[in-house]
C-alpha positions in Angstrom: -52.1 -36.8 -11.2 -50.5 -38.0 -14.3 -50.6 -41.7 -14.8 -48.5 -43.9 -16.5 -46.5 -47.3 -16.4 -49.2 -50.2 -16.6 -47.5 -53.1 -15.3 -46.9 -51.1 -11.3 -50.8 -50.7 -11.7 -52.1 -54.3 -12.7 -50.2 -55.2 -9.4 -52.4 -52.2 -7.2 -55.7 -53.2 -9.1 -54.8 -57.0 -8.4 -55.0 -56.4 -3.8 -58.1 -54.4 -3.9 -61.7 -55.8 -3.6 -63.2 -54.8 -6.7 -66.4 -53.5 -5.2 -64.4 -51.1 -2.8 -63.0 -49.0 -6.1 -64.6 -46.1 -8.4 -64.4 -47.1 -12.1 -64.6 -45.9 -15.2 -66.3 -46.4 -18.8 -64.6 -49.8 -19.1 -64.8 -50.9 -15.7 -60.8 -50.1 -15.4 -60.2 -49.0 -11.6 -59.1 -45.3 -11.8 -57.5 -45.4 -8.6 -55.2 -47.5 -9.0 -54.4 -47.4 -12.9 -51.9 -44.8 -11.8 -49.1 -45.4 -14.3 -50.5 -46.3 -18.0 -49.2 -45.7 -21.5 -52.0 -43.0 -21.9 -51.2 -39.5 -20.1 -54.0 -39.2 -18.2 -54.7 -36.1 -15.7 -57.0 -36.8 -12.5 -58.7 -33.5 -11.5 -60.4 -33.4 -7.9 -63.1 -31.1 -7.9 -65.2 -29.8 -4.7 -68.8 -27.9 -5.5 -70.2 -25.9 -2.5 -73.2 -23.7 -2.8 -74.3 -20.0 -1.9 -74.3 -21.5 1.8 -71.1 -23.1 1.8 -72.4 -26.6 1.8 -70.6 -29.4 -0.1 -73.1 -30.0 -3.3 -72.9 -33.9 -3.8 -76.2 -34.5 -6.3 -73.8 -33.6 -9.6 -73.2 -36.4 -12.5 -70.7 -36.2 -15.7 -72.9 -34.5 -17.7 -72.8 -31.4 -15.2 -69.1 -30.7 -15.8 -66.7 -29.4 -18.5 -63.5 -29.3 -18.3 -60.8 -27.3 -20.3 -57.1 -27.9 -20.7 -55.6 -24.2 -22.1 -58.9 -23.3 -23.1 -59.7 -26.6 -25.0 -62.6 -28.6 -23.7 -62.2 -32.1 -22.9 -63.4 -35.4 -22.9 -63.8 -37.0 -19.6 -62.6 -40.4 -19.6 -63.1 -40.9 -16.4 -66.0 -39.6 -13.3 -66.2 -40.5 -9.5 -68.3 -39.5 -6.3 -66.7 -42.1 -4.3 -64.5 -41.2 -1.3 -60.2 -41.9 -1.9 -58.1 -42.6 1.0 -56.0 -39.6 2.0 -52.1 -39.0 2.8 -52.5 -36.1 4.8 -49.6 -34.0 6.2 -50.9 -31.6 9.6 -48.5 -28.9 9.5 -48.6 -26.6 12.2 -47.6 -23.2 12.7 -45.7 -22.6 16.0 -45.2 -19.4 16.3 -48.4 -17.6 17.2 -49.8 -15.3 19.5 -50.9 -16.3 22.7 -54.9 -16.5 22.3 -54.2 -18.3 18.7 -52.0 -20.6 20.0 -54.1 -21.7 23.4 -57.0 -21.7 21.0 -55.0 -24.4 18.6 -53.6 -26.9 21.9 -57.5 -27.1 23.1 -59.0 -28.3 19.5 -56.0 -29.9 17.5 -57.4 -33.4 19.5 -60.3 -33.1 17.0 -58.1 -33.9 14.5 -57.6 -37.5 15.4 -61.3 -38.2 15.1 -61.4 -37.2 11.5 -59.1 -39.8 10.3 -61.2 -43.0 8.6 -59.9 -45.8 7.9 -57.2 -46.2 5.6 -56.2 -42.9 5.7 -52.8 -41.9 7.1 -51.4 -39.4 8.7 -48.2 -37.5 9.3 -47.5 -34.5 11.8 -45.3 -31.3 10.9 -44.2 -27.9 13.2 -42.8 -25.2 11.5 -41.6 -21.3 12.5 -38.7 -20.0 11.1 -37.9 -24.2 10.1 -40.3 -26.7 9.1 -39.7 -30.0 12.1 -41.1 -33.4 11.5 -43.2 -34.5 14.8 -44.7 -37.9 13.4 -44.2 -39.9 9.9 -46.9 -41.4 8.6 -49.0 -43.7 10.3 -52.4 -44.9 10.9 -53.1 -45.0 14.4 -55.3 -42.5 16.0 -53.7 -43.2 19.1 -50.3 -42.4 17.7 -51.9 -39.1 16.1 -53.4 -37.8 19.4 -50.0 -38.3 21.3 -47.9 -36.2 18.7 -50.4 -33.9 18.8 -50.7 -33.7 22.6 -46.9 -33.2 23.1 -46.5 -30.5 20.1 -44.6 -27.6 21.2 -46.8 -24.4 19.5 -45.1 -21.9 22.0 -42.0 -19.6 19.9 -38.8 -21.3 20.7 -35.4 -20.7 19.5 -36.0 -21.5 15.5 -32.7 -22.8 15.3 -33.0 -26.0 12.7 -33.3 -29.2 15.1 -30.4 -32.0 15.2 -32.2 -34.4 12.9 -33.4 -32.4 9.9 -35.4 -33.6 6.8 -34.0 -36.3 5.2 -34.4 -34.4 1.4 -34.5 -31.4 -0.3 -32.1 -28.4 -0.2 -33.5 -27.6 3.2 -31.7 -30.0 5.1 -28.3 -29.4 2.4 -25.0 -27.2 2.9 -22.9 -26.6 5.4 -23.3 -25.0 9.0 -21.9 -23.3 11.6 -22.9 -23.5 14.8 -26.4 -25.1 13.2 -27.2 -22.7 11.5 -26.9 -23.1 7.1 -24.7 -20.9 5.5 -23.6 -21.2 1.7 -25.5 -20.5 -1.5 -29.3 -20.4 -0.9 -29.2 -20.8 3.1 -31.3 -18.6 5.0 -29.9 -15.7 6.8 -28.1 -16.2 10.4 -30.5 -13.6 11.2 -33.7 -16.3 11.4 -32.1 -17.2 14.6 -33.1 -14.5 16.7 -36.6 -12.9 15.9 -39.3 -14.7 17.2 -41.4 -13.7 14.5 -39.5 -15.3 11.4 -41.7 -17.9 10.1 -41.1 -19.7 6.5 -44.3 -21.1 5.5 -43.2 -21.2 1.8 -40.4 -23.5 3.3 -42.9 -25.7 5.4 -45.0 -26.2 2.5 -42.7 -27.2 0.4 -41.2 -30.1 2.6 -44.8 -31.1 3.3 -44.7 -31.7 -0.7 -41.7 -33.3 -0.3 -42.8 -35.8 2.3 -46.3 -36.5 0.4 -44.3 -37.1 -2.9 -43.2 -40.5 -1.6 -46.8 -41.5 -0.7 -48.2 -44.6 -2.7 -50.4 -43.9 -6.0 -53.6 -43.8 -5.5 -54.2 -42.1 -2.8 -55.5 -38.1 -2.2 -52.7 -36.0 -1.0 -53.4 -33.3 1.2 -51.8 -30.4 3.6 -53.8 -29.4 6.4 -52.2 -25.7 7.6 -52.8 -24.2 10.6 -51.3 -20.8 11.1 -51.8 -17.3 10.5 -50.3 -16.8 7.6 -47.1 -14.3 8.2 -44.2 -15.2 6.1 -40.8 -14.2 6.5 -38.4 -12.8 3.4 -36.0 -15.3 4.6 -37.8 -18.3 2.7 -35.4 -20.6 0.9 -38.4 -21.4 -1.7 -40.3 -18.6 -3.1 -44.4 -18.9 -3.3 -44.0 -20.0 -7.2 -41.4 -23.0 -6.4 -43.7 -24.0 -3.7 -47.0 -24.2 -5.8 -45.0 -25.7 -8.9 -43.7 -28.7 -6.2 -47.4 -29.0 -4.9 -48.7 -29.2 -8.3 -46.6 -31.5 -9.7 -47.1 -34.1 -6.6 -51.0 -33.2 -6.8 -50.8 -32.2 -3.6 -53.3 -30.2 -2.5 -53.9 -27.0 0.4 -56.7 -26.9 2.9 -55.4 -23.8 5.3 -56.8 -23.3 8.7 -56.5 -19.4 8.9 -56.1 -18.7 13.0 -54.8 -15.3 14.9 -54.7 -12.4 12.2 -55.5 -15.1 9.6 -59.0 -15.3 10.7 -59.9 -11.6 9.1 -58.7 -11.6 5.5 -60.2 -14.7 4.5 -60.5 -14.3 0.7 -57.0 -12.7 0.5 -53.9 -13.4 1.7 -51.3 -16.7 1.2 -53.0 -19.0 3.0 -55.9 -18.1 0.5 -53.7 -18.0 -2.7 -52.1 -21.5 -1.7 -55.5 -23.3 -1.4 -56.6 -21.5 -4.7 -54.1 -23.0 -6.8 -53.9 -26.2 -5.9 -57.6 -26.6 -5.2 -58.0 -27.1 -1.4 -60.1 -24.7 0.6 -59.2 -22.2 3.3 -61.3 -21.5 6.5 -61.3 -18.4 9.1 -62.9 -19.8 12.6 -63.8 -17.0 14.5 -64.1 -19.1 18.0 -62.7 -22.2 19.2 -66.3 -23.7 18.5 -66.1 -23.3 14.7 -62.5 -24.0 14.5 -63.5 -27.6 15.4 -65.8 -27.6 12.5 -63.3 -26.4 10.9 -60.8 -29.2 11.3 -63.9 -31.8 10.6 -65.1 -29.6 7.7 -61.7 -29.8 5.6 -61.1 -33.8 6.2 -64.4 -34.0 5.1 -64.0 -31.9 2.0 -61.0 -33.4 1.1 -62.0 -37.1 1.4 -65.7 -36.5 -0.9 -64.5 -35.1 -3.9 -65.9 -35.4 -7.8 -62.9 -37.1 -9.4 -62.2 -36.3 -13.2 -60.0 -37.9 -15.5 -59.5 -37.4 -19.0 -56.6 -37.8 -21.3 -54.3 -35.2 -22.4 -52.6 -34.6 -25.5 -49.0 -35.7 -25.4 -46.1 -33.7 -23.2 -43.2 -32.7 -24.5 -39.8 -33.6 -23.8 -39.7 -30.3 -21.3 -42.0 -29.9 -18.8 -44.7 -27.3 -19.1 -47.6 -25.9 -17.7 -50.8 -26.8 -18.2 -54.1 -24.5 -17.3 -56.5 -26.6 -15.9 -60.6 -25.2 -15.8 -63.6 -26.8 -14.7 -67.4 -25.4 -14.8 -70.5 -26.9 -13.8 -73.9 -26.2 -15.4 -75.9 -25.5 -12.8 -76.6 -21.4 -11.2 -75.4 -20.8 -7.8 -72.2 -23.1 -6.9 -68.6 -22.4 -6.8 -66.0 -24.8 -8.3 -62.8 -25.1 -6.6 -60.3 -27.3 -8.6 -56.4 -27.3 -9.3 -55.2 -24.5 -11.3 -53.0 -26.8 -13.3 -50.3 -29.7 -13.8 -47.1 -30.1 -14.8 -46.7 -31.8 -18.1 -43.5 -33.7 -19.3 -40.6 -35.1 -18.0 -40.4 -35.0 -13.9 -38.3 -33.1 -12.5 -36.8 -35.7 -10.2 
């Protein structure tokens, strides 16, 4: 999360209780110093062990962080939990035990909200469909949840599409896109055509209007088969996700629950360091759900000032190790440095 523009964050640190905020060396609230004159790069980190278990015992001095192989200083260090903006994007088009499996534990979901978090609810096949904007009522949550259609419908684009992105641009004929860059007619008929590069991607979009300050998070459920007929490839995707700091925690379910190391919904999560997950019963794919809110809410949170971007953007390799035998790091791949793309 690069942060800039001082004045838009005196205004954020000036409505929040001081004693309700992680800070820093100087006492300067990291949350909410969003937009400063320094560029500054916050890196969420999760540390599990051999077991899988969240490792929470770590201080500063147990990390190191690198920027294109150059260690640097971290200005910045938090245990504390941030509130999240979390879009549920669900996959619709799934077999029949996956999909019975998802309508009985998606409910779970609204009891991992906390307070202050908020939450908006997404469907997707061969288009992605916006069930519920943000909000943060639980009730609200279980209702969109409870009336979301998972069985395979006709994936013609619905009548009120996505207010941005190229997704919801271009002409059409009997609703379906045609033009430069509009998927294929032929979407319309298999049951089978999913675009989960597509869904992902206005999930980005949707979290990229989401106040500073806050963590940003997709929580995928599906099984991970993507059609050729994506607008957005898998690179487009990852750079969007990146560059809103937006990051992946995929629910692998039907097929998805066997590769679990491999595969997109794995490659997704890697780079943009969320987690992935493959319940085998309907038991641990409640965990599950509580398991990845959990893990995305108690993150380490590093911050450290980067050298100056240029007037292009460029990528940035981001690595972070931890001296102690025994626990895997899962962390961003990277950021986006220079001028934003919109």
């Amino acid at each position: 999360m690069r942060l800039r523009g001082l004045a838009a964050a005196l205004a954020a640190v000036l409505a929040v209780p001081p004693a309700a905020v992680p800070q820093g060396d100087s006492g300067a609230d990291i949350r909410y110093r969003l937009r400063t004159t320094v560029e500054l790069v916050l890196v969420p980190v999760t540390v599990k062990d051999r077991q899988g278990e969240l490792v929470t015992d770590l201080g500063r001095e147990d990390f190191t962080l690198l920027e294109n192989g150059e260690p640097q200083a971290i200005r910045y260090f938090s245990t504390d939990p941030f509130p999240l903006s979390a879009v549920i994007l669900v996959d619709r088009a799934l077999d029949r035990d996956a999909r019975e499996a998802m309508e009985r534990t998606l409910p779970v979901l609204t009891g991992t909200l906390a307070p202050g978090d908020e939450v908006a609810v997404m469907a997707f096949d061969a288009y992605p469909r916006k069930a519920l904007s943000f909000t943060t009522d639980p009730e609200a949550l279980r209702q969109a949840l409870a009336h979301l259609e998972l069985t395979a419908g006709d994936p013609a684009p619905p009548q009120a599409s996505m207010a941005a992105g190229p997704m919801s641009a271009g002409p059409r004929i009997n609703a379906v896109p045609v033009g430069p860059g509009a998927p294929s007619p032929a979407a319309a008929s298999p049951r089978t055509v999913k675009c989960l590069n597509d869904a992902l991607f206005a999930a980005g979009l949707l979290l990229r209007e989401r106040e500073a300050g806050r963590r940003r998070v997709v929580f995928l459920l599906s099984d991970g088969r993507n059609s050729r007929l994506n607008v957005h490839t898998s690179e487009e995707t990852v750079a969007l996700l990146l560059s809103e700091d937006v990051s992946v925690y995929a629910l692998g379910v039907g097929g998805a629950r066997y590769p679990r190391g491999s595969g997109l919904l794995a490659d997704y999560a890697r780079a943009t360091g969320g987690d992935v997950y493959a319940p085998a019963s309907q038991a641990s794919l409640e965990a599950a759900h509580k398991l990845a809110a959990e893990q995305a809410r108690y993150q380490y949170t590093l911050v450290y000032a980067a050298r100056p971007a240029p007037g292009s953007r460029e990528f940035r390799r981001i690595e972070v190790n931890v001296r102690r035998a025994g626990v895997r790091v899962q962390a961003r791949q990277g950021y986006y440095a220079g001028l934003p793309e919109h």
